[in-house]
C-alpha positions in Angstrom: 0.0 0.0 0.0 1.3 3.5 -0.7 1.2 6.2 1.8 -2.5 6.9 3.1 -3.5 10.3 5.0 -6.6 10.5 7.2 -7.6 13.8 8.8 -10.6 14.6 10.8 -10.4 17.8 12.9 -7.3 18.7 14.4 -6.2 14.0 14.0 -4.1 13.0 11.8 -3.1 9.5 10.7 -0.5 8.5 8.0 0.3 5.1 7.1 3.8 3.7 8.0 4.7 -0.2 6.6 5.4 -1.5 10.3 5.4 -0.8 14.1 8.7 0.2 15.7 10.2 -2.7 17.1 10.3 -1.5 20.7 6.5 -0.2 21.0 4.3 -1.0 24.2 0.5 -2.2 23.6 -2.1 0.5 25.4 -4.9 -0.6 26.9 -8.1 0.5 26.1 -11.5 0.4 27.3 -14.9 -0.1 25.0 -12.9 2.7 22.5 -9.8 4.0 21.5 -9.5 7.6 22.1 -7.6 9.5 19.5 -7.9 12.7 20.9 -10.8 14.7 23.7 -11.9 17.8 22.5 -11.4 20.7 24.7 -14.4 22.3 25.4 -17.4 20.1 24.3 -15.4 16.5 25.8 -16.0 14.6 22.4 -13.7 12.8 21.0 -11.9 11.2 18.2 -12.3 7.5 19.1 -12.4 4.0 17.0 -14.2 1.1 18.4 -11.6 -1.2 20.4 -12.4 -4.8 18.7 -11.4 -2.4 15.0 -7.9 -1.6 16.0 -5.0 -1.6 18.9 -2.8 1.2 20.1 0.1 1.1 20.5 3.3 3.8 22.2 7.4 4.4 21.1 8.5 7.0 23.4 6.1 9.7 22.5 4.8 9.0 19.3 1.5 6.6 19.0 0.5 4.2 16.7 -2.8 2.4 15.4 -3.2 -1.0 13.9 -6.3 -1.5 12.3 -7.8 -4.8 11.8 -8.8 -6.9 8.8 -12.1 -5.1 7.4 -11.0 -1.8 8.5 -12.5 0.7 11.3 -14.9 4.1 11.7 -13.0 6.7 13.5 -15.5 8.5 14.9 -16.5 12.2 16.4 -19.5 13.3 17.6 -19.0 17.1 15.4 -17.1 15.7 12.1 -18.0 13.1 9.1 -17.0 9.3 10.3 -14.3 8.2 8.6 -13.6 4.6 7.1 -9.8 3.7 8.0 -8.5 0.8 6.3 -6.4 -1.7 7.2 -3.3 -0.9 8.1 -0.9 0.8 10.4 -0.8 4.3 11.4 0.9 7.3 13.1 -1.4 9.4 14.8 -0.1 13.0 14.7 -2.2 15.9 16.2 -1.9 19.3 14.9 0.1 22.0 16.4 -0.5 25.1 16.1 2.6 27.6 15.5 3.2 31.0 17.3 6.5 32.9 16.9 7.5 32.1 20.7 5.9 28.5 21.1 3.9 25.7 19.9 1.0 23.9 20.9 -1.4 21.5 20.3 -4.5 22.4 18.6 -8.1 21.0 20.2 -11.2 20.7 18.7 
């Protein structure tokens, strides 16, 4: 598969061919939170039997099951990931003097 980009709001995944070989599984409860949205509480979130997450130092990672997954938000389009594995990268937002990240 050739790269793949998926945004929705302020999430972004991009395709990578493996996991880093040192990565720790996260556990999850009946979701997997991508991001929480900082004033209304919704979030970015996949159901947990469509995908596992997964952590390198700072930097996460989603693996997506055969047959895909919906990330989901409660103010944005659901979105149909295939399978695959992913970075998940959240925007930053850029000022002169600092950096930080950007919330729905």
């Amino acid at each position: 598969m050739g790269l793949a980009i998926f945004r929705q709001g302020d999430v972004l995944l991009v395709s990578v061919d493996s996991l880093p070989d040192k990565v720790e599984a996260l556990p999850c409860q009946e979701r997997i939170v991508l991001a929480y949205g900082e004033v209304t509480g919704h979030a970015h979130a996949i159901v947990k039997d469509q995908a596992k997450l997964f952590i390198d130092r700072d930097v996460r990672y989603l693996k997506v099951s055969a047959g895909g997954a919906e990330l989901l938000h409660e103010e944005h389009a659901t979105i149909q990931i295939p399978e695959g594995i992913y970075r998940i990268v959240h925007q930053r937002e850029y000022a002169p003097d600092s950096s930080h990240l950007v919330l729905d």
